[in-house]
C-alpha positions as CSV (number, residue, x, y, z in Angstrom):
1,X,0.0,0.0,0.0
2,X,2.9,2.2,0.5
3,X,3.5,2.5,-3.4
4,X,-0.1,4.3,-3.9
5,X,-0.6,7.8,-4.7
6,X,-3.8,9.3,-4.9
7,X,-4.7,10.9,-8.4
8,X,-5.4,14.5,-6.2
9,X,-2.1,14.1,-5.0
10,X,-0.5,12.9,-8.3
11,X,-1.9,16.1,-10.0
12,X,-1.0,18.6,-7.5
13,X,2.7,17.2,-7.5
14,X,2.8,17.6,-11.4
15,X,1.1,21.0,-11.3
16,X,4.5,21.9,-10.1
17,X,6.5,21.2,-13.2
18,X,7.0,22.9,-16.4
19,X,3.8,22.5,-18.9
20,X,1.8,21.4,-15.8
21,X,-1.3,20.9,-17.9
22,X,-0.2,18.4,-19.8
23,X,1.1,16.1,-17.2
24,X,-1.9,16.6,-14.7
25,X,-4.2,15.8,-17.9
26,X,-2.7,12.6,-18.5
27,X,-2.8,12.2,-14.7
28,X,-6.8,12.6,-14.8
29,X,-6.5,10.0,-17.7
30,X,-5.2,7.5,-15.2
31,X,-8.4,5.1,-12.9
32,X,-8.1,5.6,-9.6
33,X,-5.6,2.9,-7.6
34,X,-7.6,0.4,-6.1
35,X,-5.5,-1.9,-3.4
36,X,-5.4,-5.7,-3.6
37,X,-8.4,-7.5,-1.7
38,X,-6.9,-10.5,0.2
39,X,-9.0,-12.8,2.3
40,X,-8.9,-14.6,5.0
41,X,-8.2,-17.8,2.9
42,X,-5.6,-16.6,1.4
43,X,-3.7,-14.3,4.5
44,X,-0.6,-16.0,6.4
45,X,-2.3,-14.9,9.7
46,X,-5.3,-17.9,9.0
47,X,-5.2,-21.2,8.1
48,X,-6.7,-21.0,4.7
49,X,-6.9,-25.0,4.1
50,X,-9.6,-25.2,6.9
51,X,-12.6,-22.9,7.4
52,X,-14.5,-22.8,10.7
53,X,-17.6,-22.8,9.9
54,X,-19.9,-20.6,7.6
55,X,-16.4,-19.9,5.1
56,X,-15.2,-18.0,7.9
57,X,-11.3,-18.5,9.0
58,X,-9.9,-18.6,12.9
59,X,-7.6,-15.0,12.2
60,X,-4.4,-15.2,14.3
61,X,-3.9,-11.7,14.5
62,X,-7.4,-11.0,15.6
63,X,-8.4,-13.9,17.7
64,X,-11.9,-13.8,16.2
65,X,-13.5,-15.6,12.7
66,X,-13.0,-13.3,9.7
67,X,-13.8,-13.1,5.8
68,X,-11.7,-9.9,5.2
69,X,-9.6,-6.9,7.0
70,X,-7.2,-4.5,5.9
71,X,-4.8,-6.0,8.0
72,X,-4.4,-9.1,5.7
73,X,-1.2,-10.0,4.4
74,X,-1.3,-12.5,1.3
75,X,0.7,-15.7,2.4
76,X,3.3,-17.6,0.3
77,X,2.8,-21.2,-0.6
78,X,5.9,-21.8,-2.0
């Protein structure tokens, strides 16, 4: 998440360079950043091979059964 910019913030960095306009209107251009959902079946803080009950996955980091949370953290299989 630390890589996003918002596009407000995108613009009024490029408003400060030479020919502003036609940086910020390729900035506009641009969708907006949207993060990455990861669930609970797919975070290294659950055990995604074994759902509770109801799809729902015991969360580690939150003692509690969860579907989703922004504190999620995609886990590596490898």
């Amino acid at each position: 998440m630390d890589d996003l910019i918002s596009r407000a913030e995108a613009i009024r960095i490029a408003s400060g360079y030479c020919h502003p306009a036609n940086i910020a209107d390729e900035l506009r251009k641009l969708p907006p950043a949207q993060p990455e959902i990861i669930y609970c079946k797919d975070c290294k803080f659950t055990d995604g091979e074994k759902p509770i009950a109801d799809g729902r996955y015991w969360c580690v980091l939150h003692s509690c059964f969860m579907h989703f949370c922004s504190d999620a953290e995609r886990r590596n299989d490898d």
